[in-house]
C-alpha positions in Angstrom: 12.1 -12.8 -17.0 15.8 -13.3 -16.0 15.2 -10.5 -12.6 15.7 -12.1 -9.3 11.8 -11.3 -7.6 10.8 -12.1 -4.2 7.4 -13.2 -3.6 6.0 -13.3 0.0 2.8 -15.4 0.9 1.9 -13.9 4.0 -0.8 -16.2 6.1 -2.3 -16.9 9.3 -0.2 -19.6 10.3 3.0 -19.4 8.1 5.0 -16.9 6.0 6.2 -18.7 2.8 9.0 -16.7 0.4 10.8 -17.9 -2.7 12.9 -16.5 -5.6 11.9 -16.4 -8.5 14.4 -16.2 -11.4 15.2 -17.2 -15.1 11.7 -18.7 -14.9 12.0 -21.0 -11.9 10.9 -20.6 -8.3 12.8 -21.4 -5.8 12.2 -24.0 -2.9 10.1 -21.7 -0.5 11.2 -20.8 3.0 8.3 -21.5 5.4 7.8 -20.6 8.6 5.2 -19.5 10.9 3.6 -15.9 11.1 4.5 -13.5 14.0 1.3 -12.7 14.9 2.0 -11.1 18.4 2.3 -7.4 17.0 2.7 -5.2 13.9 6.1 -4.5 14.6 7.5 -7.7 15.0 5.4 -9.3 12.0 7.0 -6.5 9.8 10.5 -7.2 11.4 10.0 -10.9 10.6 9.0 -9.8 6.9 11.9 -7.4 6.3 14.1 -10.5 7.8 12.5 -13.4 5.4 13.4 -11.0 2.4 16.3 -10.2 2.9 17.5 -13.7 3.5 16.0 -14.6 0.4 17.9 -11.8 -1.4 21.0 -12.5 0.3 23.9 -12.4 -2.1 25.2 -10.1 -4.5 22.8 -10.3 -7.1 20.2 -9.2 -4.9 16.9 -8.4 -5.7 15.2 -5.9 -8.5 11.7 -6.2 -6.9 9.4 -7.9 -4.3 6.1 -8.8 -4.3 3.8 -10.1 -1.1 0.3 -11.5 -1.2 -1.7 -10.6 2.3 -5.2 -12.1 3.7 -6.2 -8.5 3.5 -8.3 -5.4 1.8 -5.4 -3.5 0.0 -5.8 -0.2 -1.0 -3.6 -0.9 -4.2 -2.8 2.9 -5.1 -1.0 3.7 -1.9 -0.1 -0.1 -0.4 -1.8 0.6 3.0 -3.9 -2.3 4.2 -7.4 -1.6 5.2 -8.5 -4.6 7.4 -6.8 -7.8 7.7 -7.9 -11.1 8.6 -5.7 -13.2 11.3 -2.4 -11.0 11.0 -1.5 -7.5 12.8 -1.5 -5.4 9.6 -4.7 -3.5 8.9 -4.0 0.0 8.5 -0.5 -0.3 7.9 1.0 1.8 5.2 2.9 -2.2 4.2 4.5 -1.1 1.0 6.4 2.2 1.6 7.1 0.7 5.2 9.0 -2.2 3.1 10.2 -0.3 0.7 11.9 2.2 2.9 13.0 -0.8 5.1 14.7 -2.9 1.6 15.3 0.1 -0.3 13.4 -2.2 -3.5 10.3 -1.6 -5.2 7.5 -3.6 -2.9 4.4 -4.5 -4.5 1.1 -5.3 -2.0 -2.0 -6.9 -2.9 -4.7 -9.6 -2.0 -3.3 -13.6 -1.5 -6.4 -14.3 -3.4 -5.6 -11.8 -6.3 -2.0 -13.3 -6.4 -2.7 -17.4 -6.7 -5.4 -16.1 -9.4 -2.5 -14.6 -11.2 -0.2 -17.4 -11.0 -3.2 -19.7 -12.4 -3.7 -17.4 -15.3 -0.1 -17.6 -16.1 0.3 -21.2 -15.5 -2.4 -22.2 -17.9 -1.8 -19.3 -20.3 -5.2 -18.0 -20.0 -5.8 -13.9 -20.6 -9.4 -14.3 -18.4 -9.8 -16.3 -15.6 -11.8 -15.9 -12.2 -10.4 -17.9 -9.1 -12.4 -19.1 -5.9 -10.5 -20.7 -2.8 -12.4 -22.7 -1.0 -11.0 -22.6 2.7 -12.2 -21.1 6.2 -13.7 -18.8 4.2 -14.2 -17.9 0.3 -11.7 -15.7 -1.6 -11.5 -14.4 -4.7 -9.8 -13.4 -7.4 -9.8 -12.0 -11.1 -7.3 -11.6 -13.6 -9.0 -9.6 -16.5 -6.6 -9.3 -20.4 -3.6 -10.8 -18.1 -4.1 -8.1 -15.2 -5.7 -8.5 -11.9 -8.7 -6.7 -11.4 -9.0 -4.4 -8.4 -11.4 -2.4 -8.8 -11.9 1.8 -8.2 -9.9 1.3 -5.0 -7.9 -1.7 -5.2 -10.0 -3.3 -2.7 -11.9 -5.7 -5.3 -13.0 -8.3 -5.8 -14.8 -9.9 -2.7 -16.6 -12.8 -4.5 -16.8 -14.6 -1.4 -19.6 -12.1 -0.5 -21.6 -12.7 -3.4 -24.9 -13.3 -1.9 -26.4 -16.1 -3.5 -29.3 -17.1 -1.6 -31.8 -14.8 0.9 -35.1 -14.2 1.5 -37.0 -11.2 0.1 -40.8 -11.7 0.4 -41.2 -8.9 2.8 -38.4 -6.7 1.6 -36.0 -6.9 4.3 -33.4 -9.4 3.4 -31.5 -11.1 6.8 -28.4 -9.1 7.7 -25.9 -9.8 10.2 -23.3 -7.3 11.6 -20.2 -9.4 11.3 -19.1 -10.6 7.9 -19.8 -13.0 5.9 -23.4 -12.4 6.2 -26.2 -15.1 5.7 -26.5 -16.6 2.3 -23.1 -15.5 1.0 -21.2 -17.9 -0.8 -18.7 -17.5 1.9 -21.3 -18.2 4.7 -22.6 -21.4 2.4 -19.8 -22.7 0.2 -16.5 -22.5 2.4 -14.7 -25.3 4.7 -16.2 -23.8 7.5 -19.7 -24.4 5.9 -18.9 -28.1 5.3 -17.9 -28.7 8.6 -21.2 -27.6 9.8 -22.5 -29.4 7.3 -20.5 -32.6 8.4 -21.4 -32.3 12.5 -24.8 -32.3 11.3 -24.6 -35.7 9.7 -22.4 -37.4 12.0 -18.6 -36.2 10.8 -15.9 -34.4 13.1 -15.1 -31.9 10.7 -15.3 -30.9 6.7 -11.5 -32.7 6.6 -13.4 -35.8 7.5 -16.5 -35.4 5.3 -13.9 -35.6 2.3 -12.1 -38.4 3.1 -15.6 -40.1 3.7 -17.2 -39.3 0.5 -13.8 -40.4 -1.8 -14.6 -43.7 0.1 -18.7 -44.0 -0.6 -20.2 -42.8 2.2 -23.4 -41.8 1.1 -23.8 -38.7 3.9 -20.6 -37.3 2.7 -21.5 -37.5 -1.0 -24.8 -35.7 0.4 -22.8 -32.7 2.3 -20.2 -32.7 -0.9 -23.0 -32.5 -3.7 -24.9 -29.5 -1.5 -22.0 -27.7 -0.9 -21.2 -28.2 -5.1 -24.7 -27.1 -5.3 -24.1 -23.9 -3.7 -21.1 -23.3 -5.4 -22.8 -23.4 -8.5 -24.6 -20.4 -8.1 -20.9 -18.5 -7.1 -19.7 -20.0 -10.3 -22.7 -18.7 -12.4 -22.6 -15.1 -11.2 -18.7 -15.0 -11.9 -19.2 -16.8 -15.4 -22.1 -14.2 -16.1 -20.2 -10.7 -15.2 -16.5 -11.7 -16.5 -17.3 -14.7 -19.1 -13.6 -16.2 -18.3 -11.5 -18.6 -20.0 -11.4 -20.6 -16.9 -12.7 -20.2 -13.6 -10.6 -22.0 -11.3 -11.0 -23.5 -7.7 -8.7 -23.8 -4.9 -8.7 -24.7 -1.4 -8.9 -27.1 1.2 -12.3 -28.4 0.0 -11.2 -28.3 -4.0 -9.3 -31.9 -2.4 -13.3 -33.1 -2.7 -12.7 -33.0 -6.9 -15.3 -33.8 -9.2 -17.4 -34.7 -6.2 -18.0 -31.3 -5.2 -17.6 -30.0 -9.1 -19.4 -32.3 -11.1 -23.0 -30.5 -9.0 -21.3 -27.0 -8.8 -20.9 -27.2 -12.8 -24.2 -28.9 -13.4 -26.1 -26.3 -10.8 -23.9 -23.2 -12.8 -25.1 -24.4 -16.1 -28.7 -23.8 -15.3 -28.4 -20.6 -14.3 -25.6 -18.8 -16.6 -27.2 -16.4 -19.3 -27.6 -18.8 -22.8 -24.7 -17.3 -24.7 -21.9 -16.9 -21.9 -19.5 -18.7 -20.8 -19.1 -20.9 -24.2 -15.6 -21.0 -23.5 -15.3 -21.3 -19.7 -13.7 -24.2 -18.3 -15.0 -25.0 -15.1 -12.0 -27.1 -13.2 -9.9 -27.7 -10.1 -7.0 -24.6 -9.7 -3.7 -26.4 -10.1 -1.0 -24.5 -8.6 -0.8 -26.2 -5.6 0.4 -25.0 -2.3 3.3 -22.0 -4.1 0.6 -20.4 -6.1 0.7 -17.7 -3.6 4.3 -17.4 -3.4 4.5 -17.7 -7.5 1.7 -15.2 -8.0 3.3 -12.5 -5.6 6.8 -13.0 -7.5 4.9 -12.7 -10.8 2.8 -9.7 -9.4 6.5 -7.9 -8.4 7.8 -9.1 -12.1 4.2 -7.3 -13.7 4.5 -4.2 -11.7 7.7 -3.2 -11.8 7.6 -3.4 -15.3 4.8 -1.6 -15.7 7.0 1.3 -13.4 9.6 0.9 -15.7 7.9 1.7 -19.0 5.6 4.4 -17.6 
């Protein structure tokens, strides 16, 4: 792929855009999000970009990666989570802004695409393990999405509740009890951690690598839990490999070695025979590599339609 993309990891704290070209990403430009309005987080976008692009040769295409619900067919994001961009029509906005083709989707959806093509695997199912749970699936080398573009939310998996009277516990703010995201993320470790004596998940990590056996116990509960996220994914998609990311995924085989024991038990005899359960290793650009990639993919795809 000898294009000049753009990709564009868009977070709660920092904006991170590279170029990707002849095979090779650029050192990322990082700096933090402008979160004080819509307008001056899309001016700060529109800015990044073209910096990046800056030059004659330009840019054929961009692609950005959002903590968001994108309605993929018509780029407008739906909610948003810690930036000022839900509802915003984000792709034809950029588009008419850069006058290049703008591609929008999920930050989840993106790192699980540069996994995939980092590790040459056609199926592959990707869990980041951070504040919260996200998700994403690339299915024959394509991201899934779903009817609407808005899948997949894995972190919302339920996968543990109560139903002996029929009336499961529901909350009215996401993520609701006994999700993966409400059991299995950083935020669940850290309550996890206070309860046995630690400041924070951060420090339940660095605790455990050293011995301590409360840390281990937090660790290997939380892998537990995990487990059962890893079982439902391995059961509806049977992947090549089904990757995790995160903060947390810094716990290694401490927190994997009980997720893959506790998966095992529950996926259906028969699936998952090839599924390679492992720590995702595309490091802190998989977002920014995955959004170029996702531009690359897309435009493409334009191009021969």
């Amino acid at each position: 792929m000898d294009d000049r993309l753009i990709g564009v990891d868009v977070g709660g704290t920092k904006v991170s855009v590279a170029v990707f070209a002849n095979g090779e990403l650029s050192e990322p430009h990082v700096e933090p999000t402008e979160r004080s309005g819509t307008d001056a987080l899309l001016d700060q976008l529109v800015r990044v970009i073209g910096e990046a692009a800056g030059g004659e040769d330009g840019a054929v295409a961009v692609g950005l990666g959002v903590p968001s619900v994108v309605d993929w067919e018509s780029g407008r994001v739906r909610s948003s989570v810690n930036i000022p961009l839900a509802d915003v029509p984000l792709r034809d906005v950029l588009r008419e802004r850069l006058g290049v083709p703008v591609f929008v989707d999920n930050d989840a959806s993106v790192a699980a695409l540069a996994e995939a093509h980092d590790c040459g695997a056609r199926h592959l199912v990707m869990l980041t393990l951070g504040t919260g749970v996200g998700g994403g699936v690339v299915i024959d080398g394509r991201v899934f999405r779903g009817a609407t573009g808005a899948a997949p939310e894995l972190g919302h998996w339920v996968i543990a509740t109560d139903l002996r009277d029929g009336r499961p516990a529901r909350s009215e703010r996401f993520p609701q009890p006994g999700s993966l995201e409400a059991l299995a993320s950083g935020t669940a470790l850290d309550r996890l951690g206070r309860e046995r004596g630690f400041k924070d998940g951060r420090e339940v990590v660095q605790a455990a690598q050293g011995g301590d056996e409360r840390a281990c116990e937090a660790i290997s509960l939380l892998g537990v839990r995990l487990g059962i996220g890893i079982a439902n994914a391995v059961n509806a998609f049977d992947p090549e490999v089904v990757a995790i990311g995160g903060g947390v995924s810094a716990a290694g085989e401490l927190l994997l070695g009980p997720a893959r024991e506790t998966a095992a038990r529950f996926i259906v005899p028969g699936v998952g025979t090839r599924t390679e359960i492992r720590r995702a290793r595309g490091g802190p650009d998989a977002g920014v590599r995955g959004a170029a990639l996702l531009a690359g993919q897309e435009r493409e795809m334009e191009v021969t339609r």
